[in-house]
C-alpha positions in Angstrom: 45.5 116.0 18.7 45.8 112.6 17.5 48.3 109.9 18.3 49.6 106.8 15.9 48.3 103.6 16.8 50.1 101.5 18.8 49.7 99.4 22.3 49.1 100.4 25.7 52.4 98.4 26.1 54.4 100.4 24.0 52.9 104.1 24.9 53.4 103.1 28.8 57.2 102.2 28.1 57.6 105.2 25.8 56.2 107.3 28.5 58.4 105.8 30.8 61.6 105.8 29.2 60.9 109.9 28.4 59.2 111.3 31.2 59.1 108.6 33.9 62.5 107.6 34.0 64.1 110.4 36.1 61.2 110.1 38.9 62.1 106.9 39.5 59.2 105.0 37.6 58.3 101.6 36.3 56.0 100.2 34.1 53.7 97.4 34.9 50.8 95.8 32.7 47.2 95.4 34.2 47.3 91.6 33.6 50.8 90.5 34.6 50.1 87.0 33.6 49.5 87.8 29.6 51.2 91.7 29.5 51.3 91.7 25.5 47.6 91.4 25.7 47.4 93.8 28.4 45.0 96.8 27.2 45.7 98.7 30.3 49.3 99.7 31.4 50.4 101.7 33.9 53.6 103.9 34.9 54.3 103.8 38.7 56.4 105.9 41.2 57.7 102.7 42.6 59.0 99.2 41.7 57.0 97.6 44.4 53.6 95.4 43.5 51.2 95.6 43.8 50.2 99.1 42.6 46.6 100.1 44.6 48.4 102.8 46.8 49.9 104.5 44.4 48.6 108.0 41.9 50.4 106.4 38.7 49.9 107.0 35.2 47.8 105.0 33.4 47.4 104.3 29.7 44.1 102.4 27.8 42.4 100.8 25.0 39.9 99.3 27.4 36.5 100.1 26.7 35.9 101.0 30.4 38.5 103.4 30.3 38.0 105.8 27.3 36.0 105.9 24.5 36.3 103.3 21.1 39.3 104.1 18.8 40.9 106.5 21.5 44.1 105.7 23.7 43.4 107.2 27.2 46.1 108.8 29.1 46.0 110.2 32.5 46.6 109.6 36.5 45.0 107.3 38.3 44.0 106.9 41.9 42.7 104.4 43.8 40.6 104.1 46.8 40.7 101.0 48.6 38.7 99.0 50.9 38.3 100.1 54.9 38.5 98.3 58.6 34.5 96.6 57.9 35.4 95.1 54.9 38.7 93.5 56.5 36.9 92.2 59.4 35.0 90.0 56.8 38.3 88.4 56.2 37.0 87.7 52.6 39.8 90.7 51.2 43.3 90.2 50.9 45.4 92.3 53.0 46.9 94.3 49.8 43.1 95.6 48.6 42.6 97.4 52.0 43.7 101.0 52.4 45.8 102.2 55.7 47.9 105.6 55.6 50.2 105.0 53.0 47.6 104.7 50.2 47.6 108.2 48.3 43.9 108.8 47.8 43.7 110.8 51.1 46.0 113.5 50.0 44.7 113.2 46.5 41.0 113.9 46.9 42.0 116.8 49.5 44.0 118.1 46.8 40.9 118.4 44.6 39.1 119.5 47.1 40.6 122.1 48.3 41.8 123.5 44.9 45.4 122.4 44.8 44.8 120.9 40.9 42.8 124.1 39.5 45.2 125.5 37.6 47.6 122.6 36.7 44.1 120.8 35.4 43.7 124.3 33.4 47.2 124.3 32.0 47.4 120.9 31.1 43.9 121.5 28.8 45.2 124.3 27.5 48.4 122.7 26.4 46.7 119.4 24.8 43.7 121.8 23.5 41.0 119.9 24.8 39.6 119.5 28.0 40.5 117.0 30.3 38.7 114.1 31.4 37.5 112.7 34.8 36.2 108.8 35.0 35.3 107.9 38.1 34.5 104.3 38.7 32.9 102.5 42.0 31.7 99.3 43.2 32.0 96.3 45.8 35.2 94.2 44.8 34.5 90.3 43.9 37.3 87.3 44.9 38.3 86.0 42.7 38.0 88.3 40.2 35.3 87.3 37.1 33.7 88.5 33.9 31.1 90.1 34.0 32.1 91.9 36.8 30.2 93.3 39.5 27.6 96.3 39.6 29.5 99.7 39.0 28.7 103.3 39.4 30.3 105.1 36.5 30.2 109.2 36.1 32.4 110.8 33.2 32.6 114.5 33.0 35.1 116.9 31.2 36.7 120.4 32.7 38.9 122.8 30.8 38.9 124.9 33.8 39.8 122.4 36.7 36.8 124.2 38.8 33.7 123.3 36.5 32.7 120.1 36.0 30.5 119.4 32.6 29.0 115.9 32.7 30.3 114.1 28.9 27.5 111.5 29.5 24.5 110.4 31.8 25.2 109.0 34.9 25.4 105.1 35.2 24.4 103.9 39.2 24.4 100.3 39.3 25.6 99.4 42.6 22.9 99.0 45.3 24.7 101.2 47.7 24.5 103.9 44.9 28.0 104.9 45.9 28.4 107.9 43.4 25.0 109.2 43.2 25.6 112.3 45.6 29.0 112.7 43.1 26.7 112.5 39.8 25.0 116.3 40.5 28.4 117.8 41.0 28.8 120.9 38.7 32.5 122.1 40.4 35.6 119.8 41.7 35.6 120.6 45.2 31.9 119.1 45.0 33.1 116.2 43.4 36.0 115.3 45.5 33.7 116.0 48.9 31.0 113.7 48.0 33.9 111.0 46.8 34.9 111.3 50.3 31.8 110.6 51.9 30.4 107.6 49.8 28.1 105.5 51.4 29.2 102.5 53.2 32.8 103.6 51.9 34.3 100.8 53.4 32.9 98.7 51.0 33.8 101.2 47.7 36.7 100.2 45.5 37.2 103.5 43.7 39.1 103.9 40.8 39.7 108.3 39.5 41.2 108.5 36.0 42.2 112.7 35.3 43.6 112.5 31.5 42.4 112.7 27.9 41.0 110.4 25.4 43.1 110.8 22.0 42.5 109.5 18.9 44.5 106.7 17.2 44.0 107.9 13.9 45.0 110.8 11.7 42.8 113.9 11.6 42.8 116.9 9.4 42.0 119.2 11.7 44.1 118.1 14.4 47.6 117.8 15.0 49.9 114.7 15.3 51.6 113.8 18.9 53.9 111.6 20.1 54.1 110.0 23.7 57.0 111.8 25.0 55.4 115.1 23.9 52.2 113.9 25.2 53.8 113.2 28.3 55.2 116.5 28.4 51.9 118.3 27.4 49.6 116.3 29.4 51.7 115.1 32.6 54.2 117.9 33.2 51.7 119.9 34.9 50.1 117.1 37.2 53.6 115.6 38.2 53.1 116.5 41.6 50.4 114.3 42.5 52.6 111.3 40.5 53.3 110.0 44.0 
């Protein structure tokens, strides 16, 4: 499927307005201080900011989250930083994760086979198979560009048991925080070696599940909207939208 060009902006309220609105959602930009340049938007269960603790949806034109001339839409979960990396006193209280964060709950989820079949029915409903990112590294204050080292893996399941890996591999990070998770060939795998990164404390983790679509018209596929997107794509993983 393809979808028409427009902002993360506009697909994020869309989304919200359709689908997001009776769960009690809001929409918030990446960058709060310039939102109408914002390429990354999310939809959260929540008014409160920040985000971190929250599986929202998220929506992208970023190049580190999907692929050149595709919008990318899908969850996203964050893990955040643990009781070593607070005792530095270098974080901010908000980047350190305690009980309420959901990433706990989500990656048991995954690995114990509670997304399986929603994962399957939400490929077979967007024809394509969905898409994992999983990105990690060691947070920087104040936040620059370039940013730090990162360990990136991308794979694609159609199943929501088999993983396929969609590209090689990128380990940066000297901790090598994802290179257990970069031979997984099944979910379960996945989410286990996510939950025991080295020096996890120390891992900012950010797990995308969605698609990459295209912004422009193709023959062969078929045109969608957001609200039927959201309906294709989201309906089935509402349950971890917490």
């Amino acid at each position: 499927m393809w979808l028409p060009l427009a902002s993360p902006e506009i697909i994020a309220k869309e989304i919200k307005r359709s689908w997001g609105a009776a769960r009690g959602a809001a929409s918030r930009p990446f960058n709060r201080f310039d939102a109408e340049e914002s390429r990354i938007w999310w939809v959260v269960p929540s008014d409160e900011v920040p985000t971190f603790r929250f599986t929202k949806v998220i929506v992208s034109t970023a190049p580190e989250i999907g692929e050149s001339g595709h919008t990318f839409v899908g969850l996203h979960c964050e893990k955040g930083l643990g009781p070593r990396a607070a005792a530095l006193h270098y974080y901010p209280d908000h980047l350190i994760m305690d009980q309420t964060w959901s990433w706990t709950r989500f990656i048991a989820d995954l690995s114990n086979g509670e997304l399986q079949f929603s994962i399957a029915e939400a490929s077979r409903r967007i024809d394509q198979p969905l898409e994992i990112r999983v990105d990690a590294h060691v947070p920087v204050i104040p936040r620059a560009k370039p940013g730090p080292p990162s360990d990136r893996l991308i794979f694609h399941s159609a199943s929501g048991g088999s993983l396929t890996a969609a590209r090689p591999a990128l380990i940066s990070t000297v901790q090598a925080f994802l290179g257990v998770a970069a031979s997984t060939t099944l979910l379960p795998q996945l989410a286990n070696a996510l939950r025991h990164v080295p020096d996890e404390d120390y891992a900012w983790i950010d797990f995308c599940l969605g698609a990459s679509i295209k912004q422009s018209p193709d023959p062969g596929l078929a045109a969608t909207s957001p609200a039927r997107l959201a309906a294709d794509l989201l309906d089935p993983l509402a349950r971890w939208f917490y």
